[in-house]
NUNUMI-531196 format. One record per residue: residue number from 1; residue in one letter; x, y, z of N, C-alpha, C in turn. Coordinates in steps of 0.05 Angstrom, whole numbers, always signed. Layout:
% NUNUMI-531196
SEFI  nr rest   n.px   n.py   n.pz  ca.px  ca.py  ca.pz   c.px   c.py   c.pz
SEFI NUM    A      X      Y      Z      X      Y      Z      X      Y      Z
...
//
This chain:
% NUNUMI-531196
SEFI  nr rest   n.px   n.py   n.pz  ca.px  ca.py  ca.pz   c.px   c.py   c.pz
SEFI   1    X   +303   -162   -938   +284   -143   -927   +263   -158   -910
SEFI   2    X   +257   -175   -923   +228   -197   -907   +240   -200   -873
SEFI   3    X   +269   -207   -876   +282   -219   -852   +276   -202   -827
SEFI   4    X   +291   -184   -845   +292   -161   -826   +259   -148   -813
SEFI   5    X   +248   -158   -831   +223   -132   -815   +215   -160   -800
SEFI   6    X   +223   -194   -804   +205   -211   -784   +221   -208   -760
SEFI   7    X   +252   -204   -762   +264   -191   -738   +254   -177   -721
SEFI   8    X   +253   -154   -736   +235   -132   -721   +205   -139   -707
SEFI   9    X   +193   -158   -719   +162   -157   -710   +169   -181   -686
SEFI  10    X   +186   -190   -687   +198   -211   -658   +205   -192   -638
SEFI  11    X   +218   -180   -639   +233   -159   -627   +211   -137   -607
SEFI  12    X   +193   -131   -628   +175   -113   -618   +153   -129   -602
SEFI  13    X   +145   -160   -611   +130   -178   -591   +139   -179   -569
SEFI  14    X   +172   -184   -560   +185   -181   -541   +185   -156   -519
SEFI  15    X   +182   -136   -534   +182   -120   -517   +152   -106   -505
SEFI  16    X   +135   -113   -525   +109   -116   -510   +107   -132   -485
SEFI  17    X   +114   -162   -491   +106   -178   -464   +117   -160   -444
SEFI  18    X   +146   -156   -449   +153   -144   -424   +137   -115   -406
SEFI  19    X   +131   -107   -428   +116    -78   -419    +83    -84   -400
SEFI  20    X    +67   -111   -417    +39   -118   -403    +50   -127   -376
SEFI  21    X    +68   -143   -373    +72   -150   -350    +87   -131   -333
SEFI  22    X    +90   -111   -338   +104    -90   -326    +79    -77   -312
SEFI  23    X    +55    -69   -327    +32    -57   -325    +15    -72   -307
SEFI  24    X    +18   -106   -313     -2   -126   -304     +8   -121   -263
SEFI  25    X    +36   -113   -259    +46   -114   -234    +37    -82   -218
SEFI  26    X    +21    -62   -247    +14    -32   -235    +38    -19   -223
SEFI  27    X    +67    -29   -229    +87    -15   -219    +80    -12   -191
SEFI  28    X    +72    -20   -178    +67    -14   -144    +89     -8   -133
SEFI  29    X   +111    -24   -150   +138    -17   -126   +162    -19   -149
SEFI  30    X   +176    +11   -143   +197    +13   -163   +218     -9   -145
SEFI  31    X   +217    -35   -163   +235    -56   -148   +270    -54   -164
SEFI  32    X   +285    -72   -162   +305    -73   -179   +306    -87   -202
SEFI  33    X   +286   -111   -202   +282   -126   -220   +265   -106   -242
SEFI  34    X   +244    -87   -232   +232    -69   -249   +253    -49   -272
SEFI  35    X   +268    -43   -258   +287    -21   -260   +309    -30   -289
SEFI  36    X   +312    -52   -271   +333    -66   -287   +315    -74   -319
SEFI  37    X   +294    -83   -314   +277    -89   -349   +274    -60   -363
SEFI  38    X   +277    -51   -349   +265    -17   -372   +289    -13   -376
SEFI  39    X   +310    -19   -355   +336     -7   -371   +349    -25   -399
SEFI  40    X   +338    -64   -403   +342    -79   -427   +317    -69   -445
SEFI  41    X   +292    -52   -434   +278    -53   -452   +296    -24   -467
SEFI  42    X   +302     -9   -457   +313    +18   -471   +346     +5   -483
SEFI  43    X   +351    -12   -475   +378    -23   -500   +372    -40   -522
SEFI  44    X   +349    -52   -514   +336    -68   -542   +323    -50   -557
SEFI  45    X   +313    -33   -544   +294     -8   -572   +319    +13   -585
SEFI  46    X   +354    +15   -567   +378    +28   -579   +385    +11   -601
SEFI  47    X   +387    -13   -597   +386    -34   -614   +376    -36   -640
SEFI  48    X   +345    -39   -643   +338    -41   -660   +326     -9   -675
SEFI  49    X   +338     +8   -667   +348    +27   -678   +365    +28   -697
SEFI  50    X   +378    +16   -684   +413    +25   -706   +427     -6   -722
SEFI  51    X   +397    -29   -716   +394    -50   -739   +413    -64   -732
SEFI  52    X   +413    -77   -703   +425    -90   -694   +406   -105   -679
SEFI  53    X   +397   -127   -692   +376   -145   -689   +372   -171   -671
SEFI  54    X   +401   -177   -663   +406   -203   -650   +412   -187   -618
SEFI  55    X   +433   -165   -627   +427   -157   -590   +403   -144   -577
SEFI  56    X   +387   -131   -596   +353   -125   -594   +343   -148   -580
SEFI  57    X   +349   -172   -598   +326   -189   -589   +342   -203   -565
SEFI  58    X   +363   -201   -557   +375   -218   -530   +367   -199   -502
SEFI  59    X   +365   -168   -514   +359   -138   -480   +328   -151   -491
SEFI  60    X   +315   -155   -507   +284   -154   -501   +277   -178   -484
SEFI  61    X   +294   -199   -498   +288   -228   -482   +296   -215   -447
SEFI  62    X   +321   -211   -445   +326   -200   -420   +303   -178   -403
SEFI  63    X   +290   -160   -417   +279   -155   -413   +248   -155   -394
SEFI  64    X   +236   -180   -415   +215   -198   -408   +227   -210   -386
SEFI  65    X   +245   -229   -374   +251   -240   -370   +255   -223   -334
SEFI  66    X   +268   -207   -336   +272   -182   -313   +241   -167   -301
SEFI  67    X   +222   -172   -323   +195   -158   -319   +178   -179   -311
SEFI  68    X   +181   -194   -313   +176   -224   -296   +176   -237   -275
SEFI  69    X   +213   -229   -261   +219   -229   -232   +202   -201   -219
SEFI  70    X   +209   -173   -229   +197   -152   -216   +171   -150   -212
SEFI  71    X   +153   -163   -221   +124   -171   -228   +116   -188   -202
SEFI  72    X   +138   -213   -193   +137   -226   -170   +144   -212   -151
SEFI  73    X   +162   -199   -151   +172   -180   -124   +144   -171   -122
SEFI  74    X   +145   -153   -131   +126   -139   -123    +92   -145   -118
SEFI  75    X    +83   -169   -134    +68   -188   -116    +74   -198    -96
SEFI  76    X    +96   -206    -85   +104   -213    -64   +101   -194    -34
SEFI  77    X   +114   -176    -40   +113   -149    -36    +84   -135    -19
SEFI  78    X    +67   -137    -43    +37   -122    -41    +27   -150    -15
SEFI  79    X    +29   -177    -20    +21   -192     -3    +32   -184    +27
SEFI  80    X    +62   -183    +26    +62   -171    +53    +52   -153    +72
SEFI  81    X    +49   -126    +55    +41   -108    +56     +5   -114    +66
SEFI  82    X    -13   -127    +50    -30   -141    +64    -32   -167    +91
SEFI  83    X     -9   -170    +96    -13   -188   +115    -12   -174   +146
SEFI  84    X     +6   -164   +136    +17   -135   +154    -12   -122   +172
SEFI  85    X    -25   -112   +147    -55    -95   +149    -69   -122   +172
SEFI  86    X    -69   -138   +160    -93   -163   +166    -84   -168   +197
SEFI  87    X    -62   -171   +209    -52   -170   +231    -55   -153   +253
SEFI  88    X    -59   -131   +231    -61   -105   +252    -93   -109   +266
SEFI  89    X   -114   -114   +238   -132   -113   +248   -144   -130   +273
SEFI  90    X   -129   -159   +265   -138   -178   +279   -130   -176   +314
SEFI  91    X   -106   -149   +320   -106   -146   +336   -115   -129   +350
SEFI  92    X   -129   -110   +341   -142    -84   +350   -180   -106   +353
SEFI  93    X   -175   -125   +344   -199   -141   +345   -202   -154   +369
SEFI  94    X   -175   -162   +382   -165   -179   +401   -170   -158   +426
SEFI  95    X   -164   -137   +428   -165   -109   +451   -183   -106   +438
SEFI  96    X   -206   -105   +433   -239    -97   +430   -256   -120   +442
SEFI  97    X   -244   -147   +432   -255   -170   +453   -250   -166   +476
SEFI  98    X   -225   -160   +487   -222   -158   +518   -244   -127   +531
SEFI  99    X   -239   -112   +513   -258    -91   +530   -279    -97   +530
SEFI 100    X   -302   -108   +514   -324   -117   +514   -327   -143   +537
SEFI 101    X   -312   -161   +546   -305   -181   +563   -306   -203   +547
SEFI 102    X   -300   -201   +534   -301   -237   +515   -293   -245   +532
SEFI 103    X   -270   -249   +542   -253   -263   +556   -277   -290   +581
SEFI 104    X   -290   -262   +596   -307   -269   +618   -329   -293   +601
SEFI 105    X   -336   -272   +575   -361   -288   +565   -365   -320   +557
SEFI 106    X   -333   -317   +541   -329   -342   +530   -302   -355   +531
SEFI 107    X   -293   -359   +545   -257   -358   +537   -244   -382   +532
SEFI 108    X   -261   -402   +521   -255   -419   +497   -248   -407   +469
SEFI 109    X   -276   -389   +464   -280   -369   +435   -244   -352   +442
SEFI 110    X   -237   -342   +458   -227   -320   +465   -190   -331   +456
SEFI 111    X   -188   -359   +480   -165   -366   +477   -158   -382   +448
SEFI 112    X   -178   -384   +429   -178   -400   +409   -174   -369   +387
SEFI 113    X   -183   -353   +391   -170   -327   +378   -133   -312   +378
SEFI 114    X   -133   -316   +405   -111   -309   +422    -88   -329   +400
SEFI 115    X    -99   -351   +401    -72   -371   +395    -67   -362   +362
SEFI 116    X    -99   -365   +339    -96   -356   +312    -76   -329   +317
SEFI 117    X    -83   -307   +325    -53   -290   +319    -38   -298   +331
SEFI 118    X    -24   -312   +347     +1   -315   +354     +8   -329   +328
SEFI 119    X     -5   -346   +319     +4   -356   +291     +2   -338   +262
SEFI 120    X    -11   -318   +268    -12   -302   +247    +15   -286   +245
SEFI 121    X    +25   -281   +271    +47   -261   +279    +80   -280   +272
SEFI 122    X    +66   -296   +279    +96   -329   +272   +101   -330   +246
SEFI 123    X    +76   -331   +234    +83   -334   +200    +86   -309   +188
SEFI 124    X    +78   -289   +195    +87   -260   +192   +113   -253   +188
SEFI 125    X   +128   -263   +218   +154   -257   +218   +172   -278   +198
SEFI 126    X   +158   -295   +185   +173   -321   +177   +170   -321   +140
SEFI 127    X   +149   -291   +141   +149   -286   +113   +131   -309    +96
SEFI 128    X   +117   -322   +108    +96   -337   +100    +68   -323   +105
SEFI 129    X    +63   -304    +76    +45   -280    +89    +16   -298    +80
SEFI 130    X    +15   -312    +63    -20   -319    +64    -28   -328    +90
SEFI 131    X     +0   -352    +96    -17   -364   +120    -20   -342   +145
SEFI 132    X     -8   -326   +145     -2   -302   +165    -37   -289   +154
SEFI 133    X    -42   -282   +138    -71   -274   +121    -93   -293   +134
SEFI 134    X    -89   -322   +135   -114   -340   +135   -118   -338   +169
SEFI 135    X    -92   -338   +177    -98   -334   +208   -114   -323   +224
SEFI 136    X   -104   -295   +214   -113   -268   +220   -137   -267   +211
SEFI 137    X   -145   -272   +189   -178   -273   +183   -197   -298   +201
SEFI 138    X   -176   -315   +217   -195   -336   +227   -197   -313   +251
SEFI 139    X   -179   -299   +263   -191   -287   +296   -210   -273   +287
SEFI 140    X   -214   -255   +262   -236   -238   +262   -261   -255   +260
SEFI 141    X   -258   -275   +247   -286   -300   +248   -289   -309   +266
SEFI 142    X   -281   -320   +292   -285   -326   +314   -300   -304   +337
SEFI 143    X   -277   -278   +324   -294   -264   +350   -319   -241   +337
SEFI 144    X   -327   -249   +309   -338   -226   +288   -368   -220   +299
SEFI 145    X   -387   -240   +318   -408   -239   +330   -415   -223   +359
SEFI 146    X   -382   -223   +372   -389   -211   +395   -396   -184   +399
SEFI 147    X   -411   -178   +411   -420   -145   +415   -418   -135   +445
SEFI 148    X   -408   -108   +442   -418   -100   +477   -443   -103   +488
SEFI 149    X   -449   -119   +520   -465   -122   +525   -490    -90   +529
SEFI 150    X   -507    -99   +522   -535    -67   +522   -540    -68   +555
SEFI 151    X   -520    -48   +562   -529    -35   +586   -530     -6   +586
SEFI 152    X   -541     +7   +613   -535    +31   +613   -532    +34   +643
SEFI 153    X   -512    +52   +650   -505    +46   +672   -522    +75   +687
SEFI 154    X   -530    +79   +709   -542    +95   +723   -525   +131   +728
SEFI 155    X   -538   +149   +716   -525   +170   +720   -512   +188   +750
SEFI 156    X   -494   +201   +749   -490   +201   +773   -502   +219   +786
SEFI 157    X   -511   +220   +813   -530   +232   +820   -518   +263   +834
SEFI 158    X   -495   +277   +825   -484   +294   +827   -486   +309   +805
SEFI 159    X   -511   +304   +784   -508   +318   +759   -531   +316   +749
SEFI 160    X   -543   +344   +748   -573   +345   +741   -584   +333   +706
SEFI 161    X   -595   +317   +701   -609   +311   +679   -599   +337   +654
SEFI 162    X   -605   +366   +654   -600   +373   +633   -566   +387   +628
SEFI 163    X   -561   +378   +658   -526   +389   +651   -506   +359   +644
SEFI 164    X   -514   +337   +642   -501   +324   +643   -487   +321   +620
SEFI 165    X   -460   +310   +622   -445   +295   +601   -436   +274   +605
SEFI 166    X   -447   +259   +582   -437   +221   +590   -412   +221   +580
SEFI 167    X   -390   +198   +588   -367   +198   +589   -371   +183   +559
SEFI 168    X   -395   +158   +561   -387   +142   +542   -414   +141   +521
SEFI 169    X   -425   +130   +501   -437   +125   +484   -447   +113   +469
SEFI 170    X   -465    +95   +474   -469    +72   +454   -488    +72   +417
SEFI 171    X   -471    +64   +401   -485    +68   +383   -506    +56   +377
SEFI 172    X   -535    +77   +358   -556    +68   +359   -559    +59   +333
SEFI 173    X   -580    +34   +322   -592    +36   +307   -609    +47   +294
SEFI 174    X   -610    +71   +278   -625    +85   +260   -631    +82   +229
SEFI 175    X   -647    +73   +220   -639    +61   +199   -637    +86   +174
SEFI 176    X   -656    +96   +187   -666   +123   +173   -641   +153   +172
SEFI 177    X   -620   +155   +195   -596   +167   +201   -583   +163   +220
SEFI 178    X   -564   +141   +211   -553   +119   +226   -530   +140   +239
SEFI 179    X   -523   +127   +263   -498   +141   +274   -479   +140   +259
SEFI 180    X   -463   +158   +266   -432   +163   +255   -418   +189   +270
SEFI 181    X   -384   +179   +273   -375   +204   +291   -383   +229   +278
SEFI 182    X   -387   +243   +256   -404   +265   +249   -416   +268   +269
SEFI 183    X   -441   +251   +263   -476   +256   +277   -462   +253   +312
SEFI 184    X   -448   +237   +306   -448   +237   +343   -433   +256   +348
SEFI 185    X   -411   +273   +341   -409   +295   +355   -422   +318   +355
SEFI 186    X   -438   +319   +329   -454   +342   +331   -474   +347   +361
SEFI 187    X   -488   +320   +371   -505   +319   +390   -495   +341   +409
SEFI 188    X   -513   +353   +422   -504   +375   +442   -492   +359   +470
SEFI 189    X   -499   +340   +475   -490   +329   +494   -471   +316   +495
SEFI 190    X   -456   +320   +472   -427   +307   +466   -409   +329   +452
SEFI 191    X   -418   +343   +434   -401   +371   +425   -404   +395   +420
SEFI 192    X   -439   +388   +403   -447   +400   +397   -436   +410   +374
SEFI 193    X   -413   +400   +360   -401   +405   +334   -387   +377   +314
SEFI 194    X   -403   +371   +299   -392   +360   +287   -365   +354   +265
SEFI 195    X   -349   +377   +263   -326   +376   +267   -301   +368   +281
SEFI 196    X   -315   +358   +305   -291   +350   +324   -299   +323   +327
SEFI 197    X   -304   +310   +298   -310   +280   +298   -283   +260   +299
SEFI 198    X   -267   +281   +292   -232   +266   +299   -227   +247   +320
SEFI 199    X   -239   +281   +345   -229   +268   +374   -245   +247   +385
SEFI 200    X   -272   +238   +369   -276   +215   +380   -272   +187   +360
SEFI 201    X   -258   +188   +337   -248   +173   +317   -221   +165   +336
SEFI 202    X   -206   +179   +336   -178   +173   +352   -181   +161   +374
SEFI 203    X   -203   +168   +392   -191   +157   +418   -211   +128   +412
SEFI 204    X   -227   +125   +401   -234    +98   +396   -234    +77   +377
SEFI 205    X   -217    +87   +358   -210    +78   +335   -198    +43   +330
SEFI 206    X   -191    +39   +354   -180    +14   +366   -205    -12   +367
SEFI 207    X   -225     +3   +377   -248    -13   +374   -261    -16   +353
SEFI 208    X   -261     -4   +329   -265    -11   +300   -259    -36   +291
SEFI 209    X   -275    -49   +283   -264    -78   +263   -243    -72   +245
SEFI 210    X   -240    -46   +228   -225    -43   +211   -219     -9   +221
SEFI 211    X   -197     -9   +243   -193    +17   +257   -183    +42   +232
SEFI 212    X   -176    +26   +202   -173    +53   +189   -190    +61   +169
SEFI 213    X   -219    +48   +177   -236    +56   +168   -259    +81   +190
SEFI 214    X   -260   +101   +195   -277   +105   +213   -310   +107   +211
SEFI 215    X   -318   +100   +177   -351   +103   +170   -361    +71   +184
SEFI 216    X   -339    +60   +187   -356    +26   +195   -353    +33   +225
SEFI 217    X   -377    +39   +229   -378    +29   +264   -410    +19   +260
SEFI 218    X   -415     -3   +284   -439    -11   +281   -450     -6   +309
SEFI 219    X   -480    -12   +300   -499    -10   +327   -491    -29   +355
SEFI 220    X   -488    -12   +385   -481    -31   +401   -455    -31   +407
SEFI 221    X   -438    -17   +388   -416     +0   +398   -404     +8   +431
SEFI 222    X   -393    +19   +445   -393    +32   +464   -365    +56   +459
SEFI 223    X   -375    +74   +457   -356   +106   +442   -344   +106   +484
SEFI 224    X   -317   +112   +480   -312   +129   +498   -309   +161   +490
SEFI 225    X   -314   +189   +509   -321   +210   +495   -295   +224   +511
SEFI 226    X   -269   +239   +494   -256   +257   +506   -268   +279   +509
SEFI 227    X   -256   +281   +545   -271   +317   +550   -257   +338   +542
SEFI 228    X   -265   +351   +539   -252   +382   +526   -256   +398   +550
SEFI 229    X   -238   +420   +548   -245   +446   +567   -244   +437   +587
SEFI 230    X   -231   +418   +609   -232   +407   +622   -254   +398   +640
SEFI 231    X   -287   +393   +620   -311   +377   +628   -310   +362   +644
SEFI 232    X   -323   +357   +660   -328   +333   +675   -350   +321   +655
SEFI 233    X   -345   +283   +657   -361   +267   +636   -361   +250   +662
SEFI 234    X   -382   +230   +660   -386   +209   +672   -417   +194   +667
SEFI 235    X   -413   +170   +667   -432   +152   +652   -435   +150   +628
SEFI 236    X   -462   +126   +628   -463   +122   +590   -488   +132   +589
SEFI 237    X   -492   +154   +566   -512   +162   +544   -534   +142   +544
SEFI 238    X   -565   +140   +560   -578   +130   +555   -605   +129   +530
SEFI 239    X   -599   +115   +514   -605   +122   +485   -650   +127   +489
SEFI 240    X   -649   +109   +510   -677   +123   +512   -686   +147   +518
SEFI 241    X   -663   +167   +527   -672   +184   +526   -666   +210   +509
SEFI 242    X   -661   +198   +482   -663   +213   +457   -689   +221   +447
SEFI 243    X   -690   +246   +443   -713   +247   +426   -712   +255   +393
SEFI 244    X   -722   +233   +379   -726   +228   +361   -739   +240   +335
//
């Protein structure tokens, strides 16, 4: 009797590990290696059911053992899946430098960006996703300071002061009710509804540091604005002349 129940309490340690580490991986991805342990964990628990204690404990060992590799996949896996993201960003970072003019400004900073993703994209495809990760995080460090230069360009003089609509937009610092496509479409001189914060999420979404985030935009921005109703827009929104 002793034997048997230390059998059992082996048996059942076994199939714990396998289960934490099943949990420890959050199942993120029904892999095969996953698949395959739940199917030794459900023949080691048929097993020691019906008091068959040695092939219990060989599906549990198998078990663990299967929940182990699936545990890696799927770390493996989730890394890609982040490198992937990190790449994307670093390139929507790369077309935000050029529109702003890095290029003009600095193109030491610029071409020393340019080269990190080509290497982010190399080790990407080569399935070496950290260094594909460290890359891609160096272009966003290199170019993480640049900002559109603060201009405002002169309205056109075919468009009276209170009919106008600026094409483009620069975001303000408010500390008190900071911009956001909300607040900026609501403005009358851009929608007047803040519901159609989409259409200016979409078309500038590219210029975001993190384009699938749309709450992070910072001050110094430059919004391009789609026209609706077939508007005429032209120029940039001169923020001095908000009233406050």
């Amino acid at each position: 009797m002793m034997v048997r129940r230390l059998i059992g309490i082996a048996v059942m340690a076994a199939l714990s590990l396998a289960v934490v580490q099943m949990v420890t991986a959050q199942n993120l991805l029904d892999n095969p290696e996953m698949r395959q342990s739940r199917e030794y964990e459900r023949l080691a628990a048929e097993a020691l059911e019906e008091g068959d204690y040695e092939d219990a404990i060989e599906y549990s060992e198998l078990a663990a053992d299967y929940a182990r590799r699936g545990q890696e996949t799927a770390e493996r896996m989730a890394l890609g899946f982040r490198a992937n993201s990190m790449r994307n960003r670093a390139d929507s970072r790369l077309y935000y430098a050029r529109r702003i003019g890095v290029p003009s400004r600095d193109q030491e900073a610029y071409d020393r960006a340019a080269a990190a993703y080509e290497d982010a994209v190399a080790y990407l495809n080569d399935e070496e996703y950290q260094q594909s990760i460290n890359k891609s995080q160096e272009v966003l460090d290199i170019l993480a300071d640049f900002q559109p230069r603060r201009f405002v360009a002169e309205r056109p003089e075919a468009h009276e002061p209170a009919g106008d609509k600026p094409r483009y937009y620069i975001v303000r610092l408010i500390p008190e009710r900071r911009d956001s496509f909300w607040r900026i479409a609501e403005y009358d001189f851009i929608y007047g509804d803040p519901w159609l914060w989409p259409r200016l999420y979409e078309r500038n979404k590219h210029m975001l540091h993190d384009p699938d985030n749309p709450h992070l935009i910072h001050p110094g921005m430059m919004f391009e604005i789609p026209s609706r109703n077939g508007e005429e827009r032209a120029g940039i929104w001169n923020p001095q002349d908000a009233i406050e």
